[in-house]
MIDRENLO-985407 format. One line per 2 residues: number of its first residue (from 1); their letters; for each residue x, y, z of C-alpha. Coordinates in steps of 0.001 Angstrom, whole numbers. Example, Ala and Ser with C-alpha at 12.3 -4.5 7.8 and 13.67 -1.06 7.14 Angstrom:
<pts>
1) as) 12300,-4500,7800 ~ 13670,-1060,7140
</pts>
This chain:
<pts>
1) xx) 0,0,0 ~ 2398,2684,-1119
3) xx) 1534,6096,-441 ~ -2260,4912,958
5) xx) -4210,4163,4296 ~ -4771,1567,6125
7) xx) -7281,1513,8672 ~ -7298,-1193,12107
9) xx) -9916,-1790,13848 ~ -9015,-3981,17302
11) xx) -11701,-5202,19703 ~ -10036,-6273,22902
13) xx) -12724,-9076,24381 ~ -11148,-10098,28220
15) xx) -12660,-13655,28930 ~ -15161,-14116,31990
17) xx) -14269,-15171,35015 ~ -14787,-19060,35385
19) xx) -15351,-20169,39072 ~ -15108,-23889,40584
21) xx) -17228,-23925,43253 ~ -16194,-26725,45721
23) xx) -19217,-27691,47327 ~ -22268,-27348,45598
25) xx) -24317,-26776,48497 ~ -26976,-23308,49235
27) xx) -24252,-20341,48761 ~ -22723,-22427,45681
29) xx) -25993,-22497,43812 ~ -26862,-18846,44868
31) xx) -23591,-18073,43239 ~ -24323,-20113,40086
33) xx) -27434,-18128,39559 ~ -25356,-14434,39796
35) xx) -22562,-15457,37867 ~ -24946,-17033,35440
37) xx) -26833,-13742,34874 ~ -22454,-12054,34857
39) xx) -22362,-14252,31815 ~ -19817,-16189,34160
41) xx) -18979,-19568,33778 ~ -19494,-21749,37083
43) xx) -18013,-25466,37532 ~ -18629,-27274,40449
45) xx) -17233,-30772,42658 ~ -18630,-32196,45730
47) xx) -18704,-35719,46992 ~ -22200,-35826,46625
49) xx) -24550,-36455,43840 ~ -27350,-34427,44600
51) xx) -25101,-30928,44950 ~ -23588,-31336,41766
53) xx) -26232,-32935,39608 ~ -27442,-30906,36538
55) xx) -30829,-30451,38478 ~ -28256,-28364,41757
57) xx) -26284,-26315,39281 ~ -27781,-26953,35578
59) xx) -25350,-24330,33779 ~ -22198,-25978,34804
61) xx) -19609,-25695,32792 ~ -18220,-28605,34510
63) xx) -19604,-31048,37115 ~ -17452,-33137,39200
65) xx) -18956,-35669,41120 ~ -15854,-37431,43373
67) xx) -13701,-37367,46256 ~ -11804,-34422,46909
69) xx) -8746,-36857,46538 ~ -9833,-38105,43261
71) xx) -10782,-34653,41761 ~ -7067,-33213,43222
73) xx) -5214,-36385,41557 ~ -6264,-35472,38348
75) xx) -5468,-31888,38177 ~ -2467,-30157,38115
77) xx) -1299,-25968,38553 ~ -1493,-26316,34687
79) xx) -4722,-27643,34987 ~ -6206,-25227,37636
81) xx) -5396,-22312,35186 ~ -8526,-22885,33330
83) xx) -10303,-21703,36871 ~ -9857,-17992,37484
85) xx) -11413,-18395,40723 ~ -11745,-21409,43283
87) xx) -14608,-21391,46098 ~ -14420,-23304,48767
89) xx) -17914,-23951,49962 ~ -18125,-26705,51326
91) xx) -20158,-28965,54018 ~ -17483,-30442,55796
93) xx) -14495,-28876,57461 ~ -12264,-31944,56813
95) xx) -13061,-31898,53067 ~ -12830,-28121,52767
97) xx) -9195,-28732,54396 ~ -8291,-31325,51955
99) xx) -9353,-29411,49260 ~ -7474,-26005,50462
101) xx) -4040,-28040,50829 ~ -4370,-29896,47630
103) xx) -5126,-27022,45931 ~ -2138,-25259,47399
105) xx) 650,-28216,47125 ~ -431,-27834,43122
107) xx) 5,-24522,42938 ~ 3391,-24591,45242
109) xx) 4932,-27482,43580 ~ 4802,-25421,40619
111) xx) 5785,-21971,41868 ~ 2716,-20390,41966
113) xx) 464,-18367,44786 ~ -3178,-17889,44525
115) xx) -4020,-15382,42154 ~ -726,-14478,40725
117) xx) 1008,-15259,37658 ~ -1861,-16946,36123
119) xx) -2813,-19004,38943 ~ -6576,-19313,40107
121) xx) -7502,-17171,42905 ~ -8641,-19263,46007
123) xx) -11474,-18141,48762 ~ -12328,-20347,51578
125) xx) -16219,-19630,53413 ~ -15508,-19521,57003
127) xx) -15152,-18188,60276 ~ -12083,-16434,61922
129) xx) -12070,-20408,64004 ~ -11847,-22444,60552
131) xx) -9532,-20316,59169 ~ -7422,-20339,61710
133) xx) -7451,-24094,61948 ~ -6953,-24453,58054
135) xx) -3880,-21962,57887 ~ -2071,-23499,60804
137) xx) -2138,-27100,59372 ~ -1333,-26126,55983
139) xx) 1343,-24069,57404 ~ 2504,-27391,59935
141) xx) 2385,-29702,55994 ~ 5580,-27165,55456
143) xx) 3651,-25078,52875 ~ 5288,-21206,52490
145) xx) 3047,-18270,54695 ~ 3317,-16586,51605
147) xx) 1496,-19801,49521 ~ -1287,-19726,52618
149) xx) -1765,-15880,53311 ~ -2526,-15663,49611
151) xx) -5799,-17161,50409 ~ -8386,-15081,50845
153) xx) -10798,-15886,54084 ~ -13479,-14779,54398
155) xx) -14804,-14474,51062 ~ -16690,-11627,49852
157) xx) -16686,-7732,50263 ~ -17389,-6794,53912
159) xx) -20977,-5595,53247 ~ -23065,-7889,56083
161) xx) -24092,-10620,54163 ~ -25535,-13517,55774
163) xx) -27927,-15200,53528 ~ -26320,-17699,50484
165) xx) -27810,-14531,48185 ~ -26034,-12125,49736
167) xx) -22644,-13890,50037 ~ -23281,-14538,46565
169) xx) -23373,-10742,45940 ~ -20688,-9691,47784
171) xx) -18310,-12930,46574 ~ -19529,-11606,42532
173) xx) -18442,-8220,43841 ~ -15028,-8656,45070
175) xx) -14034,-10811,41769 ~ -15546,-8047,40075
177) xx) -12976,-6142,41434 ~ -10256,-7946,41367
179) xx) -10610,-8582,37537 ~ -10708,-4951,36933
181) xx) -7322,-4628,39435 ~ -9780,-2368,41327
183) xx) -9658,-2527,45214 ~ -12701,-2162,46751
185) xx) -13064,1179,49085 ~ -10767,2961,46407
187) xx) -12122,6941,45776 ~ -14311,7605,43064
189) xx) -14409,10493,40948 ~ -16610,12091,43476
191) xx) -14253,11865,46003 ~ -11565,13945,44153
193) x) -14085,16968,44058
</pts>
């Protein structure tokens, strides 16, 4: 094209945030039905049929019906990366423990840390208690502070939720951010005025 024009034309399109939710039980399916109407994708595993049936979360992406250990042995950090976000929403302490060092030997074992160079970002449902309890063992399996403190417990933008809808709204919220690199409680316009 000597001497003429050429005119570009680029439409940047980031992808959606896709979410395993581990546990499938009343905030996972109150999530499913926000990120669904995001335009999210949702996946889910739990140990039991009925929370992870097509009838629990029927726009699943993905539905895993096994152990935590069976699920884990079949994934890798490589893996993982198709998640940009891992819930843990579980039923059962011990399984939500499995499932947060699993997830974290993965990522570890390949140099990663929750939500950093293309690693999922994990959140764990729980009380200041479970938490506790989960970050001390993972931290007595020899896994780095830095691996474990990555993890982000509670879930959720500190807003008062208490029903599985409104965790739901404040966990869509705080990915929300995140994916925009926005943290929460930042000024607005209006505040510079």
């Amino acid at each position: 094209l000597c001497g003429g024009r050429v005119t570009v034309s680029i439409d940047v399109l980031n992808p959606t945030p896709h979410v395993l939710l581990m546990g499938g039980g009343h905030c996972a399916v109150a999530f499913a039905k926000v990120a669904d109407q995001l335009g999210w994708r949702t996946s889910v595993q739990d140990s039991r049929e009925a929370y992870a049936d097509a009838a629990q979360h029927p726009a699943a992406t993905e539905r895993h019906v096994t152990s935590v250990e069976a699920f884990l042995e079949k994934e890798d950090a490589s893996t993982l990366a198709r998640f940009t976000d891992i819930l843990l929403l579980g039923h059962d302490h011990a399984e939500d423990r499995s499932r947060l060092h699993g997830l974290l030997e993965h990522l570890h074992s390949a140099g990663l840390v929750p939500g950093q160079g293309g690693a999922p970002r994990i959140g764990c449902i729980g009380s200041r208690a479970k938490w506790t309890s989960f970050r001390d063992g993972c931290l007595e399996a020899g896994l780095p502070e830095g691996v474990v403190e990555a993890v982000v417990c509670p879930i959720g933008l500190n807003i008062g939720a208490e029903t599985p809808e409104e965790i739901a709204v404040a966990v869509a919220a705080s990915i929300m951010a995140a994916e925009a690199g926005l943290a929460p409680g930042e000024p607005t316009w209006r505040d510079a005025l």
